[in-house]
C-alpha positions in Angstrom: -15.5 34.3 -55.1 -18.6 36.3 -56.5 -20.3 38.8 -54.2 -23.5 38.8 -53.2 -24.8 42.2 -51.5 -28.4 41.4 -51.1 -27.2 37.6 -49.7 -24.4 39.8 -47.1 -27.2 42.0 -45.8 -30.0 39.2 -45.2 -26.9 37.1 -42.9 -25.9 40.4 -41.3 -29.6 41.2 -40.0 -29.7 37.5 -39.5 -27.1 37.7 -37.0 -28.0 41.5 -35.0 -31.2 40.1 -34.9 -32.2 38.3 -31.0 -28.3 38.5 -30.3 -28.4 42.1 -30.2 -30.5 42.5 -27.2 -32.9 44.7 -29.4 -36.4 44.0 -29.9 -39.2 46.0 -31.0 -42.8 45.9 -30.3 -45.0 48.0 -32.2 -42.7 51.1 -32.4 -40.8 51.1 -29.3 -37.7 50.1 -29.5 -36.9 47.2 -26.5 -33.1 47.6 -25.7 -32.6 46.7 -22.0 -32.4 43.7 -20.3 -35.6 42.3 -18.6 -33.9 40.7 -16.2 -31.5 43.5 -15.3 -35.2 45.8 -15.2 -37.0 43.2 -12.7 -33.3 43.7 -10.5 -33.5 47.2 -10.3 -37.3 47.3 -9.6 -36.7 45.2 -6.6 -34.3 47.4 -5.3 -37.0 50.4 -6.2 -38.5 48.4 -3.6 -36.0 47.7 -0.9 -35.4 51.0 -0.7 -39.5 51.7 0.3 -39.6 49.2 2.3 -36.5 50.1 4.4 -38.4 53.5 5.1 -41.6 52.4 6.3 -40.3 49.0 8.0 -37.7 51.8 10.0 -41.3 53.9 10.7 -43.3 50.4 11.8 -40.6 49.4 13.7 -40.1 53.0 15.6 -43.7 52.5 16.1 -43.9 49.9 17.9 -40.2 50.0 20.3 -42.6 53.4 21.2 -45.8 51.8 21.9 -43.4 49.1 24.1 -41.8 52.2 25.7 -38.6 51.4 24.8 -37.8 54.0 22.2 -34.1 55.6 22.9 -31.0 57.2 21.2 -29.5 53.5 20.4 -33.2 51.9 19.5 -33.3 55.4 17.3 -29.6 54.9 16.1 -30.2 50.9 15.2 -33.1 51.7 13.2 -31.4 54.7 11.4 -28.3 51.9 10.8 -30.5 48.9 9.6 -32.2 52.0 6.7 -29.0 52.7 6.3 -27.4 49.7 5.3 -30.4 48.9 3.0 -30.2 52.0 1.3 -26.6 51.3 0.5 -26.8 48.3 -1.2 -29.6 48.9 -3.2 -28.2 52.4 -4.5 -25.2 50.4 -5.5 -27.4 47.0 -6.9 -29.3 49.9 -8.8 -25.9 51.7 -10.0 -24.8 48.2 -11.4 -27.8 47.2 -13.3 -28.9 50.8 -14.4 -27.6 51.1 -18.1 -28.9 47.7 -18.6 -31.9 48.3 -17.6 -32.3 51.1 -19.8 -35.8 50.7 -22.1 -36.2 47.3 -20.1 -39.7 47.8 -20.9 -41.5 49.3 -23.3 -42.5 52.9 -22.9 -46.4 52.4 -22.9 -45.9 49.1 -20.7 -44.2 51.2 -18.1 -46.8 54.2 -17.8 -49.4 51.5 -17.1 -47.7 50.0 -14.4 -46.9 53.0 -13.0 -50.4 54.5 -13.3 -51.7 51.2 -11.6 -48.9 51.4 -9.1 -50.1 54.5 -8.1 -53.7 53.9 -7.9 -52.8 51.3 -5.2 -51.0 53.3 -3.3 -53.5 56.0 -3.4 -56.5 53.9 -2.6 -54.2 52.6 0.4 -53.5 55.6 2.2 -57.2 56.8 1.0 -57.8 54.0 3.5 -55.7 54.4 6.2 -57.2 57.8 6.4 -60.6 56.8 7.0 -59.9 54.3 9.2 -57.9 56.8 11.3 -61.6 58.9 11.2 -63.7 55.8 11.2 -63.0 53.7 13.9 -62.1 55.9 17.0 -65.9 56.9 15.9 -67.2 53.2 16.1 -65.3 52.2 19.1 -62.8 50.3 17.9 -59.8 52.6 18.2 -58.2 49.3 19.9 -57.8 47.9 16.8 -57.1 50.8 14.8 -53.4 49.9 14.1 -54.7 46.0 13.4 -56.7 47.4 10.6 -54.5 49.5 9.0 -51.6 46.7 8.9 -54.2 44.3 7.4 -54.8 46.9 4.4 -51.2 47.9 4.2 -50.9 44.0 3.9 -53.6 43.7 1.6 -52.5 46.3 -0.8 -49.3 43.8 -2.0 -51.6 42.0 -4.0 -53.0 44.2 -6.7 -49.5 45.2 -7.2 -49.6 45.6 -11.7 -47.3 42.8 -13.0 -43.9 45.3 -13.4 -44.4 45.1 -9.3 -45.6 42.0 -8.4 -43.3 38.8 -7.4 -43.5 36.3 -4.5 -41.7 37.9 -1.8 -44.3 41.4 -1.8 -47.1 38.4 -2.0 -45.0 36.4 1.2 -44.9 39.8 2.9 -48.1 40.8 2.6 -49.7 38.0 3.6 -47.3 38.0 6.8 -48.5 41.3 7.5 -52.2 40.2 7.1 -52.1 37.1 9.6 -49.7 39.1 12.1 -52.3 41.9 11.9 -55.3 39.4 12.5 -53.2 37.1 15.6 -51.8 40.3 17.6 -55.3 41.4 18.9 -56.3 37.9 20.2 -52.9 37.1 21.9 -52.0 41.2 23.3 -53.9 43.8 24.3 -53.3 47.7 24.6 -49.7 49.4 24.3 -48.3 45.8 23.9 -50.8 44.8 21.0 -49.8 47.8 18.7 -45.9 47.5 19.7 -45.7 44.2 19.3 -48.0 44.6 15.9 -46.0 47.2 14.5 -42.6 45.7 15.6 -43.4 42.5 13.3 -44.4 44.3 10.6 -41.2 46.5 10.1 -39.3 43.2 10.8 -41.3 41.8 7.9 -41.0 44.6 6.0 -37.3 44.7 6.5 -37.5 41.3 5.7 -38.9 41.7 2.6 -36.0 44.2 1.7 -33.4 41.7 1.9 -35.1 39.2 0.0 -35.6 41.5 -2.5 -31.8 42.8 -2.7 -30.9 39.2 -2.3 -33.2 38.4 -6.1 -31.4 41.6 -7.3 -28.1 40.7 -6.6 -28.9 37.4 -8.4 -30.7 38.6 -11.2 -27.9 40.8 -11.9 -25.1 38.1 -11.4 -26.9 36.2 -14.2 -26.4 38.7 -16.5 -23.0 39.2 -15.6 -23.4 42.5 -13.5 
């Protein structure tokens, strides 16, 4: 049988093509998985929200004068069982993940990303000027969980998926409900006690997706 070089190399580029996993777009070269990227940036994600549900949640066992060695030594367990399995959900989906996304696509996110979180705590810090000034320091802690809350939704696409939108919006009713149903020390523990739950809610729901996304792609 004849050869055909030209014929050989068209069926060979044929067959690297989509199978590959490579793609480009404009000239970066696309060689992770998606899938395997969206895993790892929810455990990115688990892992912040493990902190700050651990300092909401410290907050309000505080503000309910209950704060001891084992509420401290819970709390420190709960972050610390989060932390574990998203370091090793991250460990199994990281050379995957590699170049997910291309380069330019990622450095918009992140630039978004941190415009929301700088225009957050931009905010916090007002309020924590503002509205002793106004007389509403009783609602001080309300107000900031309704913008931490709030903040989950211009989230740029690389960090936005239901269950940030599901906690958020938790946060945001919990926020508005805790002032009309408790009032003083028992308003901001109970407010901040819900919203590290949520938070470490959200966590879990998060590693869960991971775990998922990366059994899919047989991680």
């Amino acid at each position: 049988m004849g050869s055909n070089p030209a014929g050989r190399a068209i069926f060979t580029l044929g067959c690297i093509g989509p199978k590959s996993g490579v793609q480009r777009i404009g000239n970066q070269a696309e060689t992770g998985n998606r899938q395997v990227g969206r895993a790892v940036g929810r455990c990115t994600g688990a892992l912040f929200f493990a902190f700050f549900g651990g300092a909401w949640c410290a907050l309000g066992i505080y503000a309910l004068g209950r704060l001891d060695l084992l509420a401290a030594l819970l709390i420190a367990a709960v972050i610390a069982g989060i932390v574990t399995a998203a370091v090793r959900l991250q460990r199994r989906g990281k050379a995957a993940a590699e170049n997910a996304y291309p380069a330019a696509e990622r450095q918009l996110n992140d630039r978004r990303f941190g415009i929301v979180n700088a225009v957050t705590w931009l905010l916090v810090a007002v309020l924590f000027q503002v509205m002793p000034r106004i007389g509403y320091q009783q609602l001080l802690f309300p107000a900031i969980a309704v913008v931490v809350g709030l903040h989950f939704f211009p989230m740029p696409p690389l960090y936005r998926h239901r269950a940030n939108w599901v906690t958020g919006a938790g946060m945001v009713i919990w926020a508005i409900l805790c002032p009309l149903l408790f009032h003083g020390d028992a308003m901001i523990g109970y407010l901040a006690l819900g919203a590290g739950l949520m938070l470490w809610a959200g966590s879990a729901w998060a590693l869960r997706t991971a775990n998922q996304l990366l059994a899919a792609a047989g991680l």
